[in-house]
C-alpha positions in Angstrom: 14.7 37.7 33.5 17.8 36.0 33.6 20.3 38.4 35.0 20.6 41.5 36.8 23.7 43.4 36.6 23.8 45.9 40.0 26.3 49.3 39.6 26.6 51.4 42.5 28.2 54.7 40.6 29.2 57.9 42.4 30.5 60.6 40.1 31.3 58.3 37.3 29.9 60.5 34.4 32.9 59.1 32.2 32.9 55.9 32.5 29.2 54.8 32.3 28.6 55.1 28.7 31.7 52.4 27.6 30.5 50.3 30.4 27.1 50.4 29.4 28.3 49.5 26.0 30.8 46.7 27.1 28.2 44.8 29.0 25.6 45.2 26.3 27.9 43.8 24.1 28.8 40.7 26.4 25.4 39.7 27.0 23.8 39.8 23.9 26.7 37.3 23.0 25.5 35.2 25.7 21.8 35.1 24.4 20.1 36.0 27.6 17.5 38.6 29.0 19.1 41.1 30.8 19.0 44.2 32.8 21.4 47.2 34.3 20.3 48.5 37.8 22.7 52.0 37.5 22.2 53.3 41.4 23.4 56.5 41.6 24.9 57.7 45.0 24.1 61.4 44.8 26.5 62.5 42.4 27.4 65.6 42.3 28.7 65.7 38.6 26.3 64.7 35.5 26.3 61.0 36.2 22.5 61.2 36.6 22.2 63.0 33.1 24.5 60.5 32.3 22.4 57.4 33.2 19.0 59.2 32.2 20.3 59.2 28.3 21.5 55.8 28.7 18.0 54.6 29.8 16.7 56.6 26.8 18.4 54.9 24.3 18.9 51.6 25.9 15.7 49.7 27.1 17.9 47.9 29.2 19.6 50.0 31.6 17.2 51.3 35.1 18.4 54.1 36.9 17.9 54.9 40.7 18.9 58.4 41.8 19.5 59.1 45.8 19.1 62.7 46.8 22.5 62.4 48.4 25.1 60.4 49.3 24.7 57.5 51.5 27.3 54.6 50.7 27.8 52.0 48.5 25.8 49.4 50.8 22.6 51.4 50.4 23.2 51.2 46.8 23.8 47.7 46.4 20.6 47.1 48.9 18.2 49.3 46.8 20.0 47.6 43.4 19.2 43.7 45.0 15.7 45.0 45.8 15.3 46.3 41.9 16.8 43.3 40.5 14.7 40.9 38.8 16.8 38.5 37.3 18.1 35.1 38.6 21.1 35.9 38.9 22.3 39.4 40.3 26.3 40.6 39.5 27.4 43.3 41.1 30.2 45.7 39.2 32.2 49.0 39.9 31.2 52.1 37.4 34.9 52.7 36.8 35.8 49.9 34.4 38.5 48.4 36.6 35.9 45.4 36.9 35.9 43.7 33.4 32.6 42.9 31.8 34.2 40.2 30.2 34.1 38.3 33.2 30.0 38.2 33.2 29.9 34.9 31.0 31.6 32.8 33.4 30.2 34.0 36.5 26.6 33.5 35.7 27.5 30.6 34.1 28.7 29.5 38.2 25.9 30.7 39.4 23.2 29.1 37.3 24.9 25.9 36.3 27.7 24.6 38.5 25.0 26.0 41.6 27.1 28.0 44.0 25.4 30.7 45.9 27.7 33.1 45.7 31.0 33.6 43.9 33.6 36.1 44.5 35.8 37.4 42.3 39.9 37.5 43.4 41.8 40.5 42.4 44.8 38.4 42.1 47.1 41.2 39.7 46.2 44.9 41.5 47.0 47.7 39.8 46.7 50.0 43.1 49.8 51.4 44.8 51.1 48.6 47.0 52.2 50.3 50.0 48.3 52.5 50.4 46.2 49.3 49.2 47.5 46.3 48.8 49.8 45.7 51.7 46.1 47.1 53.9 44.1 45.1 52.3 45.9 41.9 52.3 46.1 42.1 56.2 42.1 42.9 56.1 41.3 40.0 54.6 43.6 37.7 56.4 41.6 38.6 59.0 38.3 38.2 57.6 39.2 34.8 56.4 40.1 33.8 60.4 36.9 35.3 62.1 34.6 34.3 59.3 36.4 31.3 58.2 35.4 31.7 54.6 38.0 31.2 52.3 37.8 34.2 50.0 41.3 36.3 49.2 39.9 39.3 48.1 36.4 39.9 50.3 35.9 43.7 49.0 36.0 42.6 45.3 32.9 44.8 44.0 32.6 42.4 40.7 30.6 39.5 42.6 27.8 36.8 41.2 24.8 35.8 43.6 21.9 33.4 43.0 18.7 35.7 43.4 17.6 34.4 46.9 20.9 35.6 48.3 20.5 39.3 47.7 16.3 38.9 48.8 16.9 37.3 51.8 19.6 39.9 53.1 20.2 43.4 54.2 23.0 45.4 53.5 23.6 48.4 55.8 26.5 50.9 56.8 29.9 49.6 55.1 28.3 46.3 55.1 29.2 46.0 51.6 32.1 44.0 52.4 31.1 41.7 54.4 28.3 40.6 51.8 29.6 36.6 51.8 29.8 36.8 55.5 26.2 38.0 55.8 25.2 35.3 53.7 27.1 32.6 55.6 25.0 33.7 58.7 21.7 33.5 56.5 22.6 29.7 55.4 24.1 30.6 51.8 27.4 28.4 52.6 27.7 27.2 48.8 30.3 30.0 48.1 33.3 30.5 45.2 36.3 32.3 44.2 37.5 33.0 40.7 40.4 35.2 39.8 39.0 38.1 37.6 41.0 40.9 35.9 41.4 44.0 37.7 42.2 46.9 35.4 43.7 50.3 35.8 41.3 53.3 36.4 40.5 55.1 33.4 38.5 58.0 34.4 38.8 59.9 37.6 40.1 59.7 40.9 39.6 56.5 43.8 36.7 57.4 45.8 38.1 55.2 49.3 40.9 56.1 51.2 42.7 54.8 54.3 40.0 55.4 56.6 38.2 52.5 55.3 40.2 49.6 56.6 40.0 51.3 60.3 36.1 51.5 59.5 36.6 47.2 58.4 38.2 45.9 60.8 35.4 47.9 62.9 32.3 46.7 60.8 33.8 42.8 61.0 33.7 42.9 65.2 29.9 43.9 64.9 29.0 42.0 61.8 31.1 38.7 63.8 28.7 39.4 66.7 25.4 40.3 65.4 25.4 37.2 63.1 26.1 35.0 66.1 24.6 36.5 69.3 22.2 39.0 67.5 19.4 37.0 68.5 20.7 35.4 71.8 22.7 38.0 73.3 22.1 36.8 76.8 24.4 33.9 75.7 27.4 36.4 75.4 27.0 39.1 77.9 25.2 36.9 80.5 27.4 34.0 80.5 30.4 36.9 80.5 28.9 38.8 83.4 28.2 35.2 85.3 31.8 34.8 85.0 33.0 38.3 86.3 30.3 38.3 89.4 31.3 34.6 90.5 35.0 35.4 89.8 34.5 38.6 92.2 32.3 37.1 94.8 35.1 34.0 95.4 38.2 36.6 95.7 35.5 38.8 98.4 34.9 35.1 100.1 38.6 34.3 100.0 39.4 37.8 101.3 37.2 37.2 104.1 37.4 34.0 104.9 41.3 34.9 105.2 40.8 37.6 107.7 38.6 35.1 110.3 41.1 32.4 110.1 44.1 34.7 111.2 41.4 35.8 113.9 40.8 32.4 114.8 44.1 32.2 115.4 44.4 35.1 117.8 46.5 37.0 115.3 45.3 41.1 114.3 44.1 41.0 111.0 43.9 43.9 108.9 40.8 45.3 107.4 38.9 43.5 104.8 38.9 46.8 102.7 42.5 47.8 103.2 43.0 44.9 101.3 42.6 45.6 96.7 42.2 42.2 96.0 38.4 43.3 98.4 38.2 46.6 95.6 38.8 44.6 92.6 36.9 42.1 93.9 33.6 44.4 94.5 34.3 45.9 91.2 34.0 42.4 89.0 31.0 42.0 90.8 29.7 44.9 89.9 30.9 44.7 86.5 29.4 41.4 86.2 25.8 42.1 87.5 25.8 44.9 84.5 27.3 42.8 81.6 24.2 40.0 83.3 21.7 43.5 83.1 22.3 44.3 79.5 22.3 41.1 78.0 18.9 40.6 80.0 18.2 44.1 78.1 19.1 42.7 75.1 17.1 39.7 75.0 13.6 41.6 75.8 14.9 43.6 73.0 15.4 40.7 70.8 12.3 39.2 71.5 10.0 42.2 70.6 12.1 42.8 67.3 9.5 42.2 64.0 12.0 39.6 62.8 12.6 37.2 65.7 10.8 34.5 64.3 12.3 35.3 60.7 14.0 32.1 59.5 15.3 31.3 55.4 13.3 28.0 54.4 15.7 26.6 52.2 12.7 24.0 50.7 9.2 22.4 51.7 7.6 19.3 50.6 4.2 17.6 50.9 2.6 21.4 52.4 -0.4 22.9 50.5 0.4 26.5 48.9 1.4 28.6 51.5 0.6 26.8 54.6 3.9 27.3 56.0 6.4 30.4 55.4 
């Protein structure tokens, strides 16, 4: 199989039959085998009737129906885990991601070799001041934690070699943070290409303002899983190391204070009428905690089923399986 195209739908009865026959018409240009993964995210209008006729009278189109709604990540996970073909493209069901764009991107993908490319939204035709203003500052900040150069990370039309989508997990709202995911798992080769965004046709937006409070969110933990999610006594025990030494030289300076004034005949006041003693005691305290749980962590880290699950990018010279 030579591609898979993945699309997560929720209540998208409308749409799916042009889109089914716009991307059926693109790729029998391009003289390829070809699939449509249609994921259904517990609609609750006639999508899945939708999809089921489509299936019927199009060999081509799959159809995976959830028994509610869980997010578009646990579509796009059960979609990469369907997929067959070499390259998997990923597309909103509401035709403001243009099937035209499908040529080019596998064409990326399976000739020029990137891993990933990521299609840039460069024209919107979403209200400025609710969406674009939001999300430009969102990815701003994506592109300075992650340091991958993308302008529009929540683009839904994307293009990934195979391997990418199989060696991954996509969880939660995860969905947008799909290239920095990949980073983390050693897919670095990773593109941009402006694509057309079009005006919704059918229905009403299914995001709303909440989700950018939920991003910025979802990039802290994604930001610290991928770099301390199997070493997290290298963050909180080197932080709580800090705090406790910090505190235990402001007690030592606090008492060492007091007996020099008494060495000098002078009445010193108590050690603990003093707050630099209280805050002190309490970043020692603070510190042997943040030292506790990332001790925590690591005996959870090390009884995790994947601890010892690394990507092999290539072997040479081993006999069949020898080595995974």
């Amino acid at each position: 199989m030579d591609l898979s195209i993945v699309v997560p739908l929720y209540n998208e009865a409308e749409s799916l039959p042009e889109l089914t026959a716009w991307i059926d018409k693109v790729c029998q240009s391009m003289q390829i085998s070809f699939e449509v993964i249609m994921v259904d995210d517990g609609s609750t209008d006639t999508s899945w009737q939708v999809v089921n006729q489509l299936a019927t009278n199009n060999p081509f189109v799959r159809g995976i129906k959830f028994r509610r709604n869980y997010g578009k990540s646990a579509a796009l996970n059960v979609g990469f885990g369907a997929s067959q073909g070499r390259v998997v493209i990923t597309m909103d069901a509401d035709l403001q991601d243009s099937p035209d764009e499908i040529p080019e991107l596998y064409e990326m993908i399976s000739v020029q070799g990137f891993d990933i490319v990521s299609g840039w939204k460069k024209k919107r035709h979403d209200n400025r001041l609710t969406k674009n203003l939001p999300s430009k500052l969102y990815n701003w900040a994506v592109r300075r934690v992650s340091r991958i150069k993308l302008h529009d990370m929540n683009c839904g039309l994307k293009a990934y070699r195979s391997e990418v989508v199989k060696s991954i997990e996509v969880y939660g709202e995860m969905h947008r943070y799909i290239p920095v995911i990949a980073k983390w798992a050693g897919f670095t080769n990773i593109a941009e290409k402006v694509v057309v965004h079009r005006k919704r046709q059918y229905g009403t937006t299914k995001f709303g303002m909440e989700r950018f409070i939920n991003g910025f969110l979802d990039l802290i933990s994604i930001s610290f899983v991928g770099r301390f999610g199997k070493k997290p006594m290298h963050f909180f025990g080197f932080l709580g190391t800090l705090m406790f030494l910090g505190g235990f030289l402001a007690a030592t300076w606090v008492g060492a204070q007091k007996l020099l004034l008494l060495s000098q005949g002078i009445l010193a006041p108590k050690v603990t009428d003093s707050p630099y003693f209280y805050i002190a005691l309490t970043a020692m305290i603070l510190g042997s905690q943040f030292f506790l749980a990332g001790f925590l962590g690591e005996l959870i880290s090390r009884s995790s089923s994947d601890r010892n699950h690394y990507l092999i990018a290539d072997k040479t010279n081993f006999q069949n399986d020898s080595i995974k």
